[in-house]
C-alpha positions in Angstrom: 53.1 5.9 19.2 50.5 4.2 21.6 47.1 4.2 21.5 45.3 6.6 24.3 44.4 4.9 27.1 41.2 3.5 27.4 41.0 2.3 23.5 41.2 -0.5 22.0 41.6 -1.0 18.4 40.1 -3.3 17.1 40.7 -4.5 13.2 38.8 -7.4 10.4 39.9 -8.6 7.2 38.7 -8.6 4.3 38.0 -12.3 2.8 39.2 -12.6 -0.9 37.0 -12.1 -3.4 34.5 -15.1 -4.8 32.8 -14.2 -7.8 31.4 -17.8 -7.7 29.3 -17.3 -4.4 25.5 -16.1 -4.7 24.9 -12.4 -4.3 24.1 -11.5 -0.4 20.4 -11.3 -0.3 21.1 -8.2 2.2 22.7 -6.3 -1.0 20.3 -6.9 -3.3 17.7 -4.6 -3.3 20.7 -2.3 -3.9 22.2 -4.5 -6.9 18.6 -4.5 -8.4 17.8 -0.6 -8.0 21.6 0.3 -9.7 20.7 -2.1 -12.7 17.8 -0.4 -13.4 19.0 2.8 -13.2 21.6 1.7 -15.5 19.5 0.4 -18.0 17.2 3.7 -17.4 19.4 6.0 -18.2 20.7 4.6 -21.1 17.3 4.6 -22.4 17.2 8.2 -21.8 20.6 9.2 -23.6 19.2 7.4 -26.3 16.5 9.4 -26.4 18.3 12.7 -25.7 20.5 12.2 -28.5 17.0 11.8 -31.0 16.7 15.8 -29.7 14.0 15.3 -26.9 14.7 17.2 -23.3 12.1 17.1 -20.5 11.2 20.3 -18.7 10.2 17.8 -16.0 10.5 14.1 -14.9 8.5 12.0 -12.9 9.5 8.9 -11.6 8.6 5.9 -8.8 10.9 6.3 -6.0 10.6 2.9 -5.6 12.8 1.1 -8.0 16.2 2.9 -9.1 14.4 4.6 -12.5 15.3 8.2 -10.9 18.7 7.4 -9.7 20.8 8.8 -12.8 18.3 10.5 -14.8 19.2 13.7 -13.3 23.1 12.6 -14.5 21.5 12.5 -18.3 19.2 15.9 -18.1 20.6 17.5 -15.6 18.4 20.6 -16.6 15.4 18.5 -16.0 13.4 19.2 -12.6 12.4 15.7 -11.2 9.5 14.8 -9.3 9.6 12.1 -7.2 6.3 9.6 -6.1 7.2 8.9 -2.9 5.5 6.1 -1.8 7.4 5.0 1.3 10.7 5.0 3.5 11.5 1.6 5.4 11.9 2.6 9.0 12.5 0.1 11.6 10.1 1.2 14.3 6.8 2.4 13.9 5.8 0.9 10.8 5.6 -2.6 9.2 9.4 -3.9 10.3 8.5 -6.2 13.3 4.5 -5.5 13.5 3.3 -8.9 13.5 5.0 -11.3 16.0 3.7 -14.3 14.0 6.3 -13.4 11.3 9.5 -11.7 12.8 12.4 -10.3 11.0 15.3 -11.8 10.1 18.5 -11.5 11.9 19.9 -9.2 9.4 16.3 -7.6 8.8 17.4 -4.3 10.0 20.6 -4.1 7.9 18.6 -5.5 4.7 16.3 -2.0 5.3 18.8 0.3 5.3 20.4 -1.1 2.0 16.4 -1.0 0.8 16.3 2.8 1.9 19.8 3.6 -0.1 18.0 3.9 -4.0 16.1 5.5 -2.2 18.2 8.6 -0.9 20.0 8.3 -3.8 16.7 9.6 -5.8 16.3 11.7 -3.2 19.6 13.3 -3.5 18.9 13.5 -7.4 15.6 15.6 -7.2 14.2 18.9 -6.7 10.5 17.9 -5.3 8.6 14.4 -4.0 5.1 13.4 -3.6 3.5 11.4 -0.8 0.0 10.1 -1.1 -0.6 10.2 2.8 0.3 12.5 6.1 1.7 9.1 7.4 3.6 7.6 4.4 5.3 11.6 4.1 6.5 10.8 7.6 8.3 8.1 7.1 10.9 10.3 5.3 14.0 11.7 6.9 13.5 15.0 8.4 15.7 16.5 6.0 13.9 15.7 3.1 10.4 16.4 3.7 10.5 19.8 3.0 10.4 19.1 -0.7 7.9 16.4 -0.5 4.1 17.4 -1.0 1.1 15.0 0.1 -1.8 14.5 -2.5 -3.1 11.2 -2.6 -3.3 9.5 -6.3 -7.1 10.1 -6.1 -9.9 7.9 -6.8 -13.1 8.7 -9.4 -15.7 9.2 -7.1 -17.8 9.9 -9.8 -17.1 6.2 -11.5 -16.8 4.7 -7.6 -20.6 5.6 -6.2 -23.3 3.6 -4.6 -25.6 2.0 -6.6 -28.8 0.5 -4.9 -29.3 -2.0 -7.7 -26.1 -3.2 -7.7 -25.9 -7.2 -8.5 -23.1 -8.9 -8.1 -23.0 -12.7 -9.3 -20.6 -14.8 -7.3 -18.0 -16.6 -10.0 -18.7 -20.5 -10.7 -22.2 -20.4 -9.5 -25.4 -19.2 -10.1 -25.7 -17.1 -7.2 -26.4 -13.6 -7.0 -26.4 -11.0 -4.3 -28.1 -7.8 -3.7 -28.1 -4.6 -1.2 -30.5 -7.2 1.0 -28.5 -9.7 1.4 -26.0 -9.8 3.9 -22.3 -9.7 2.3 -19.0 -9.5 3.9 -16.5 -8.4 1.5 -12.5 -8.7 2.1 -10.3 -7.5 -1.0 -6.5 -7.4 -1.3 -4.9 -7.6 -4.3 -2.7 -10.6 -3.2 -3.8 -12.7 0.1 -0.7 -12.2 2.1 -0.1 -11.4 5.9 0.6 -7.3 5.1 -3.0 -7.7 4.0 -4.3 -9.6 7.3 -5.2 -12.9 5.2 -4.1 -15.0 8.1 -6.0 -12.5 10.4 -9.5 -12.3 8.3 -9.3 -16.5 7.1 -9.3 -16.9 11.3 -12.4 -14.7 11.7 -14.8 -16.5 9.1 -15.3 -19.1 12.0 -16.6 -16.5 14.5 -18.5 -14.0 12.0 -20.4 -17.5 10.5 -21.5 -18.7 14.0 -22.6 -14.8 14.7 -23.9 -14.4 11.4 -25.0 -18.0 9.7 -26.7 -16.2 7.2 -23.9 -13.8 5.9 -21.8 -14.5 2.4 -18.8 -13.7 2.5 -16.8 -12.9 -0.4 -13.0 -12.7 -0.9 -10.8 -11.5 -3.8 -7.4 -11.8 -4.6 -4.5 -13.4 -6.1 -2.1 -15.7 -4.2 0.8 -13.8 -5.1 3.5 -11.9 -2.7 3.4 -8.6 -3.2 5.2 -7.1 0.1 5.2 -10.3 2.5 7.7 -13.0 3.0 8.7 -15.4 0.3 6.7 -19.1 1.0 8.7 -22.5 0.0 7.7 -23.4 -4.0 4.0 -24.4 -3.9 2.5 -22.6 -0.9 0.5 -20.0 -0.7 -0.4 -17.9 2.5 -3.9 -18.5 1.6 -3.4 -22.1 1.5 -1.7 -21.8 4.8 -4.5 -20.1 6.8 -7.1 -22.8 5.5 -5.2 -25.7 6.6 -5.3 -24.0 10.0 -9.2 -22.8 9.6 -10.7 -24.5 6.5 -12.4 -27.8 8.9 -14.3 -25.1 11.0 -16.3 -23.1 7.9 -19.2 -23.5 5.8 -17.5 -23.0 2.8 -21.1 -23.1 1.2 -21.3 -19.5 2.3 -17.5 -18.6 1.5 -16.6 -17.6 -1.7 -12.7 -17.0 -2.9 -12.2 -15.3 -6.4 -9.0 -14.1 -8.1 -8.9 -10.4 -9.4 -12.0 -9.5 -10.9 -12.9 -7.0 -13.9 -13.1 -3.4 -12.6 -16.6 -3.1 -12.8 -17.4 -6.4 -11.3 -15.0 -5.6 -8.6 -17.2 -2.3 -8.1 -20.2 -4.4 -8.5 -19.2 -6.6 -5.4 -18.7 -3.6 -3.7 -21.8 -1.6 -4.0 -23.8 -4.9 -2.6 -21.2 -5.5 0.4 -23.0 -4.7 4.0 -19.7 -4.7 5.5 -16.5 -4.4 4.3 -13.3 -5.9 6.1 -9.9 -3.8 5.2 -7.1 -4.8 7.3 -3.1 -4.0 6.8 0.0 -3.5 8.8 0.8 0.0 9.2 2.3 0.5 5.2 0.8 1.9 2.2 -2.6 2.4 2.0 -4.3 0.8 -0.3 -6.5 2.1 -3.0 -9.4 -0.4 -2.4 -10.1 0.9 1.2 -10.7 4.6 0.1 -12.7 2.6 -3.4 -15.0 0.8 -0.8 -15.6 4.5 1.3 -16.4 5.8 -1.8 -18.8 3.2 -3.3 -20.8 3.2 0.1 -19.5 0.6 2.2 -19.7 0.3 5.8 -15.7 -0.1 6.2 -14.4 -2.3 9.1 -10.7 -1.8 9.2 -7.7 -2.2 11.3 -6.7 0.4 13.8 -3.1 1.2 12.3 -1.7 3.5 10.1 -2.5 5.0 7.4 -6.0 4.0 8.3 -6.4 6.0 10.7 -5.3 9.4 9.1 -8.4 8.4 6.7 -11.5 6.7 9.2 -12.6 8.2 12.8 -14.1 5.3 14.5 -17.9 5.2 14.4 -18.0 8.6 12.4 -16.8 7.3 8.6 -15.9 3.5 9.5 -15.2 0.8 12.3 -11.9 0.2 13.8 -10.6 -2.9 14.7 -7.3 -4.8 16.3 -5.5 -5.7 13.5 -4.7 -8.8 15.5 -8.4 -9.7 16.8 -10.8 -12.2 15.0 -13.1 -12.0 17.9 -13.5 -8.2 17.4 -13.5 -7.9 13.9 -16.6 -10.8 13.9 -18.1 -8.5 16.3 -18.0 -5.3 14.3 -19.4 -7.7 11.1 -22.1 -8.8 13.9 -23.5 -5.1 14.6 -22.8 -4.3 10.8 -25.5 -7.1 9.9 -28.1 -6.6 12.6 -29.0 -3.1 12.1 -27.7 -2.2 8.4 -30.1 1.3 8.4 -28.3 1.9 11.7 -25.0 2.8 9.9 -26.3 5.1 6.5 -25.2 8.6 7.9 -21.8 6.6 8.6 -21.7 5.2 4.8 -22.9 8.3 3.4 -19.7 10.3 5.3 -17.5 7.8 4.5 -18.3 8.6 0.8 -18.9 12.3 1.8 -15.2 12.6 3.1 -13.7 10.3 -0.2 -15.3 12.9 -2.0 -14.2 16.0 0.1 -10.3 14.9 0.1 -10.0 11.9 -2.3 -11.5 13.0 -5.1 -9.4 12.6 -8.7 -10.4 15.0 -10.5 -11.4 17.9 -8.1 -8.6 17.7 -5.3 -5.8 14.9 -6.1 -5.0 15.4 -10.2 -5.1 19.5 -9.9 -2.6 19.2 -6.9 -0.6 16.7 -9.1 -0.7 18.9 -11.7 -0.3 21.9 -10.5 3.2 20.5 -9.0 4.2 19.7 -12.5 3.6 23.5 -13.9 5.3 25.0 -10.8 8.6 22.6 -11.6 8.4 23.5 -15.5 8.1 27.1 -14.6 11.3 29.1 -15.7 13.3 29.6 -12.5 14.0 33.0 -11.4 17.6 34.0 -11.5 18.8 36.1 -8.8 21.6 38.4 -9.2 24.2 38.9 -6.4 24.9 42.3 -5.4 28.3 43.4 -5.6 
């Protein structure tokens, strides 16, 4: 029988297997999540057969833990932290021109987004922290998925007007009344603006000679693209800026000690948060919190959290010039921006807060899953 007209059909071929060949990069976020699920669940059966049986399990979406738990308790009601959904438009996938996908980028996020639905598929509720990362899900699943943020302690994370924060390696030691720029990330990479803020420091020192600024992090790579063994992106960006600053007045630390951290915080005059639109981090809502005068980039999340010139400053993500700027106006009039700080704390507080807001919501989600379901009787 022929084919109908206008059709062509058109066939490929399956290449014989080589078990010797590397593992396709595109499959394995796939390979990775399966593993671990594997490996999770017979951890659980092990501890099934000891007698123990969740009412409820909570799990990262993230990385495969949930995928088969469900198989192993399949009483169990799971709750899932959803974090975030790749999506190819919209969202970090092809945001910054300077580093474009891959040829197969697109493909590679669909396999990332299948552990993903396969939790899904496995669980009876999720958990986003933000309006923005909830969206990111399928339509069809984000009727079962809350949004409470994790929450931070605002009570720990406050302004302190004798904060002192001594700068590692040397002897000096800021203040409220000195002028400190503080950027904070907890690895320098491009999904954290590194390249943006290192091309900056040129025009906020000729602005503001006087300013310190301060940057923490590690040189790992947390979310960005893999660098060739023994570069950094931090590296990277000073070999392109590094001749035109004063490092005298630049100071890069790795991770610091919690309270340090806060420390650094409570004496920073203006604090530079920049990101692609992805998951937002912790340290930008810590900084609101503890006081600071946030300058941070105009994309989302951020902007489900700071109203320009109400809470914070918004900048291009992609503008040095502007974000020297904003550090310009935050230096020469710090009293000017108080009723901006103290609402930036104010709304922390109001929708942020760990214990008052976030941990009741996360808890209450818990008791609601544990709760006995009703069983409904059909009529005849």
């Amino acid at each position: 029988m022929g084919l109908t007209p206008g059709v062509r059909l058109l066939g490929y071929r399956m290449p014989v297997p080589d078990n010797s060949a590397p593992p396709d990069p595109v499959l394995q976020p796939l390979n990775a999540a399966l593993r671990r699920a594997r490996v999770v669940a017979k951890a659980a059966a092990e501890i099934r057969e000891r007698g123990f049986v969740p009412d409820v399990i909570c799990s990262h979406i993230g990385w495969g833990e949930g995928i088969f738990l469900k198989d192993v308790f399949p009483n169990a009601r799971q709750l899932l932290f959803c974090e975030y959904f790749y999506g190819n438009q919209g969202s970090d996938y092809g945001f910054d021109p300077e580093f474009p996908p891959r040829p197969d980028g697109r493909m590679k996020l669909r396999v990332m987004n299948a552990p993903l639905l396969l939790a899904l598929e496995a669980s009876d509720r999720g958990i986003a922290p933000t309006r923005w990362q909830w969206q990111q899900f399928p339509a069809g699943y984000r009727g079962r998925i809350s949004v409470a943020h994790d929450g931070i302690d605002t009570g720990r994370v406050a302004p302190d007007p004798e904060a002192r924060f001594q700068i590692p390696g040397t002897e000096i030691i800021l203040t409220r009344k000195d002028p400190v720029v503080t950027y904070m990330a907890r690895n320098f990479e491009p999904y954290r603006g590194i390249h943006i803020f290192m091309r900056a420091i040129p025009e906020i020192q000729k602005r503001c000679p006087e300013a310190h600024i301060v940057l923490v992090g590690n040189d790992q790579i947390s979310y960005s693209a893999k660098l060739p063994p023994g570069q950094t992106y931090r590296q990277r960006a000073i070999n392109e800026v590094g001749a035109r600053i004063d490092w005298t007045r630049v100071h890069i630390s790795p991770g610091l000690p919690y309270e340090r951290y806060l420390a650094l915080l409570q004496v920073s005059s203006a604090h530079v948060y920049l990101t692609y639109p992805f998951v937002l981090s912790w340290s930008m809502l810590e900084a609101m919190a503890a006081g600071c005068l946030v300058i941070a980039s105009r994309t989302a999340p951020v902007q489900e959290v700071i109203r320009d010139g109400e809470n914070g400053l918004l900048v291009d993500f992609f503008s040095p010039v502007e974000i020297a700027a904003r550090v310009e106006e935050a230096l020469a009039e710090p009293r000017k921006w108080d009723e901006v700080r103290a609402r930036a704390r104010a709304d922390v507080v109001a929708g942020y807060d760990l214990r008052t807001r976030c941990l009741p919501a996360h808890v209450a989600l818990v008791q609601e899953l544990a709760a006995p379901a009703e069983v409904s009787v059909p009529r005849p």
